[in-house]
Every structure is written in C-alpha cells, then in structure tokens.
C-alpha positions as CSV (number, residue, x, y, z in Angstrom):
1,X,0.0,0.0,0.0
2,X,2.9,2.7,0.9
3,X,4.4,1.9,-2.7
4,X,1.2,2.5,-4.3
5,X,0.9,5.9,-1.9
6,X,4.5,7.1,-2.7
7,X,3.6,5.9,-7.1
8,X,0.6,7.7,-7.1
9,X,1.2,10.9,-5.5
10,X,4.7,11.2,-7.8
11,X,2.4,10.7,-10.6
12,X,0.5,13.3,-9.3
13,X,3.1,15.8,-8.8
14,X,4.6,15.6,-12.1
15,X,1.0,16.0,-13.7
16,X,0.0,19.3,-11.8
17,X,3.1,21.4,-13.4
18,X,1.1,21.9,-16.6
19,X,-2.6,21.1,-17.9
20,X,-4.0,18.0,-18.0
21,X,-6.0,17.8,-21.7
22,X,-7.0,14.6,-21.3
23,X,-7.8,12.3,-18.4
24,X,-4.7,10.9,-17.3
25,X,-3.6,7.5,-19.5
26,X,-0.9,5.5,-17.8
27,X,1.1,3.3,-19.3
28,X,3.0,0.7,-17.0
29,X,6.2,-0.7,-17.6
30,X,8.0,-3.9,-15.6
31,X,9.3,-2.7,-11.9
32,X,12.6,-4.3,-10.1
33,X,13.7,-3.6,-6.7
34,X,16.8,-5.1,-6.0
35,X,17.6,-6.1,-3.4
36,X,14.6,-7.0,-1.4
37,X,13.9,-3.6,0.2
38,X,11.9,-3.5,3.8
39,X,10.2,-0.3,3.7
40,X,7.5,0.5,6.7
41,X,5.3,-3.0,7.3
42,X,6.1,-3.6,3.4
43,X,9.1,-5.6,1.7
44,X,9.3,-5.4,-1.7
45,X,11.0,-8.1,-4.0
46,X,12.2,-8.3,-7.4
47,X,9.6,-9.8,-9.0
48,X,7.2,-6.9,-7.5
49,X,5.2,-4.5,-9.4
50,X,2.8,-4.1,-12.8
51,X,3.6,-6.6,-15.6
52,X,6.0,-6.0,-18.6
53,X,5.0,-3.8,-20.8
54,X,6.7,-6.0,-23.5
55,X,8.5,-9.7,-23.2
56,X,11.4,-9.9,-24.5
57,X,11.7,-12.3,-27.4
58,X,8.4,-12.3,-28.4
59,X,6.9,-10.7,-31.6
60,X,4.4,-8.4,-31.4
61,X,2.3,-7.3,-34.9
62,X,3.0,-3.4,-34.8
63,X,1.5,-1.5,-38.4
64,X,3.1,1.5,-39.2
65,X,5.5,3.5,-40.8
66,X,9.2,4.3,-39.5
67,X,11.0,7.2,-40.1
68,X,15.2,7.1,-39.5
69,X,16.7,9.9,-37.3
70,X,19.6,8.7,-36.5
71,X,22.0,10.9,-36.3
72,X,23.9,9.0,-38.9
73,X,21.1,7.1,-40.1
74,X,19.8,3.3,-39.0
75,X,21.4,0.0,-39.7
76,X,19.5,-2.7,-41.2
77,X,20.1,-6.5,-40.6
78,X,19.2,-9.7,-41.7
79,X,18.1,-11.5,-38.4
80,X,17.9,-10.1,-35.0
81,X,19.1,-12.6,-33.3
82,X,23.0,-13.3,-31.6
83,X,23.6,-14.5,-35.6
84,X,22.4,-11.1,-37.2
85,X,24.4,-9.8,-40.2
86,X,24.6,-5.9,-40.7
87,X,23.2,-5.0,-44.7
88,X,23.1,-1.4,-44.8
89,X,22.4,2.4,-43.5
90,X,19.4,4.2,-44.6
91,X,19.2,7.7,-44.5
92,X,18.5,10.1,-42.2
93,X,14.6,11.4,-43.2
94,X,13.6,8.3,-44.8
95,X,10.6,6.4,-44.3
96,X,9.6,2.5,-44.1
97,X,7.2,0.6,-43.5
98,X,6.9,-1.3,-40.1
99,X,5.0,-4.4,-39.4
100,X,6.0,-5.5,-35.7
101,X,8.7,-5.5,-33.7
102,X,10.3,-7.5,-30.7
103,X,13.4,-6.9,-28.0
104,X,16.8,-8.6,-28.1
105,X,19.0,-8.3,-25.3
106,X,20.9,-5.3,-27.5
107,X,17.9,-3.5,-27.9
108,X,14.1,-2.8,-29.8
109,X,14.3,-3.9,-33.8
110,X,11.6,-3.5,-36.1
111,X,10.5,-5.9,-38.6
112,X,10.3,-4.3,-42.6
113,X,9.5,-7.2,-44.4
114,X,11.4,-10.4,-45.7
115,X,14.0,-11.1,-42.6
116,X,15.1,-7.3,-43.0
117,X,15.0,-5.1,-39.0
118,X,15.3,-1.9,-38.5
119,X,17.4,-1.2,-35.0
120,X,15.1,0.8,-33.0
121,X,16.8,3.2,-31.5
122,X,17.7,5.1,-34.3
123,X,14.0,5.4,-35.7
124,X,10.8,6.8,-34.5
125,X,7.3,5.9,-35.5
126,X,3.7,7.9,-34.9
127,X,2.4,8.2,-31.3
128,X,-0.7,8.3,-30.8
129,X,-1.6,7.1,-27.5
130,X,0.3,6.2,-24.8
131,X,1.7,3.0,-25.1
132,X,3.4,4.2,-28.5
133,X,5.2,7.0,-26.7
134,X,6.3,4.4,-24.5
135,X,7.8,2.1,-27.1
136,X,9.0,5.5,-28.9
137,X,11.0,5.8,-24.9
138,X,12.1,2.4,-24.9
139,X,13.4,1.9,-28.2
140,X,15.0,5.3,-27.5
141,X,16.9,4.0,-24.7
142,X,18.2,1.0,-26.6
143,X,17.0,-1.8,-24.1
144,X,18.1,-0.1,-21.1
145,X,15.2,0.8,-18.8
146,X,13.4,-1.7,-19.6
147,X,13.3,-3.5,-16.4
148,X,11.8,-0.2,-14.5
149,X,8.9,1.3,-13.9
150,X,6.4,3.8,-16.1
151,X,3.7,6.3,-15.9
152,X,2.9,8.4,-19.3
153,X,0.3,11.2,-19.6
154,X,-1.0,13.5,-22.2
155,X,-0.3,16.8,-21.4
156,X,0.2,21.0,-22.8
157,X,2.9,22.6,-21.1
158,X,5.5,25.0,-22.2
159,X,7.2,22.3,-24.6
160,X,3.5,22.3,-26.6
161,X,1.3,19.2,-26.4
162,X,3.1,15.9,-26.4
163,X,3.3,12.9,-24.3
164,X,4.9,13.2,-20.9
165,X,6.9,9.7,-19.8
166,X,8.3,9.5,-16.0
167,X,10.6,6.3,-15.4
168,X,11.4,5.4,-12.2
169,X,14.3,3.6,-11.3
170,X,14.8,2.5,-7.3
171,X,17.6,1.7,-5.2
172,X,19.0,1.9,-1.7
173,X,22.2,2.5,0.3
174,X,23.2,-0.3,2.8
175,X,19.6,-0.4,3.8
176,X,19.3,3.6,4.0
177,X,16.5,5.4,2.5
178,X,15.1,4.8,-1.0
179,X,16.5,6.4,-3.4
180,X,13.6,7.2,-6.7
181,X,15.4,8.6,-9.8
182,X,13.2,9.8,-12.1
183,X,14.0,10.5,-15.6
184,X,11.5,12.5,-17.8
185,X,10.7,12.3,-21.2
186,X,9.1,13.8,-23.9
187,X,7.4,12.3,-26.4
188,X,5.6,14.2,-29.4
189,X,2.8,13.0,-32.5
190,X,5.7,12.2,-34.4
191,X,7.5,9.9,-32.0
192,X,10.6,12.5,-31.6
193,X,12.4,11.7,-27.3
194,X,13.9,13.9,-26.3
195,X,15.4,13.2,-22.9
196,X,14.2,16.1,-20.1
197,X,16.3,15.3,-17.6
198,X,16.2,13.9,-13.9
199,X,15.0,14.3,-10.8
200,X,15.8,11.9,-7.3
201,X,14.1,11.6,-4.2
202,X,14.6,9.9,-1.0
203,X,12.5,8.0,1.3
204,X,13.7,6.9,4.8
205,X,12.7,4.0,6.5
206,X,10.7,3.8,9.4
C-alpha cells in the first residue's frame, strides 16, 4: 500500500506542473527492486510491481510507418538474433514501413519485411496514445530501462502538447532510505524523445 501511496502521489506531482487535456492515460512498464527492500510493514521483492510492458523475445504485430533519425542514419540487418548480419544504412529522413517488432537483449528492432530489421533506437514511429510514446522511450533508450517502472500522460505545457513519460528507477544505500530517480521524457505526435532530464528523491525507512 505505501508503494502504491508514494507511485501515485509522484504521478500526481509531475502531472500538476502543466494542464492536463485529457484524463490521465498510464502506461506501465516492468518494476525491479533489488535487493529485497523492507520499507515501513512492506518488503518489496524483485519480481514486485505491474507486468511487462513487453516480453522480451516475443513478436508483437506493430502496423506503421518508420521514419530514421539517426544521427547518422539506422542500420539494417538480416536477423535479429545473436547470428544477425549488418546490410546497410538508410538515410537520415527516410521512411519504411513497419509491421512488428520484438526486443533482443541489444535493444528494440523492427521488422520491414522479408527477414530485414530496422534497429530501433535510431527510428521513430507515430504516437498516438500512450503505449506508443512508450515504445518510442524504450526503443530510444536501446533496451536499457526496460526492467523499470512507467507512468505516461497527455499533457500542454511550455514544450506544446506531447506525451509526458516518467521512469522510475529504485535503489538503496546499505539499507538507508530509498532512493527514486526519475527520468522524464518527452514524447511528441511524431515519436521524436527527447530526454528532459532527472530528478531523485529519498524515502527513509521507518
């Protein structure tokens, strides 16, 4: 119950900076406190917390279009598995069409057709609810984060009217307080991240 307290009213917080547009839409990803953390009458384990917002190795049918912003474009392979073999760059600007996509332990790839992905992290595809502005954050962070935990809302602030994503990310110092790190990011129509920076708060144990 006190995780669900402390979730909620950080939620909360980072929602009342700007107008809310629409009602709040939350998008969870997979939480992980290690080690076991006692906290109040509560101890937390690893396996703790909302499901995964995706399993890894698993294909999920994903229809839409891709458009490369890597910096210096995105690589293409044949496979996305330990046995991939790099085929080419496309250019920054360009567009292709997307099918589905799945995560490796390197990262997001999405699948363009015959056994041709696209490595995610270097593309961005249309958001237009919440759960695509998470994949647009996941894929963004190259597999990292993906083991922590997720709240996304719809919002108008001073940046304009894009998606919001908080992750969460817990730890503690030899069984001090509870350190939250939360990084924010936004996430607009488009699917552009761009990374807003971090906050980190501490909770003591009773």
């Amino acid at each position: 119950m006190a995780r669900k307290k402390f979730t909620v009213m950080l939620v909360l917080l980072f929602l009342t900076v700007s107008a809310v547009l629409v009602p709040a839409n939350i998008a969870r990803g997979t939480e992980y406190l290690t080690p076991l953390i006692a906290f109040g009458n509560q101890t937390f384990g690893t396996n703790l917390g909302p499901g995964p917002f995706k399993e890894a190795d698993v294909y999920y049918d994903y229809p839409t279009v891709a458009t490369v912003n890597g910096e210096w474009g995105a690589n293409v392979f044949n496979g996305n598995d330990d046995n991939k073999v790099f085929d080419k760059i496309l250019p920054v600007g360009s567009q292709w069409q997307v099918y589905g996509y799945t995560l490796r332990t390197d990262g997001w790839y999405y699948y363009v057709g015959g056994d041709m992905w696209l490595q995610a992290d270097q593309v961005k595809v249309p958001a237009s609810d919440s759960y695509d502005a998470l994949l647009n954050v996941e894929a963004f962070l190259g597999g990292r984060g993906t083991k922590d935990d997720y709240a996304v809302a719809f919002i108008s602030d001073e940046y304009g009217l894009h998606y919001k994503a908080a992750r969460y990310v817990y730890d503690t110092l030899s069984g001090g307080p509870i350190f939250q790190i939360t990084h924010i990011y936004n996430v607009y129509a488009d699917g552009q991240v761009y990374n807003m920076g971090t906050t980190t708060s501490r909770f003591f144990m009773d």
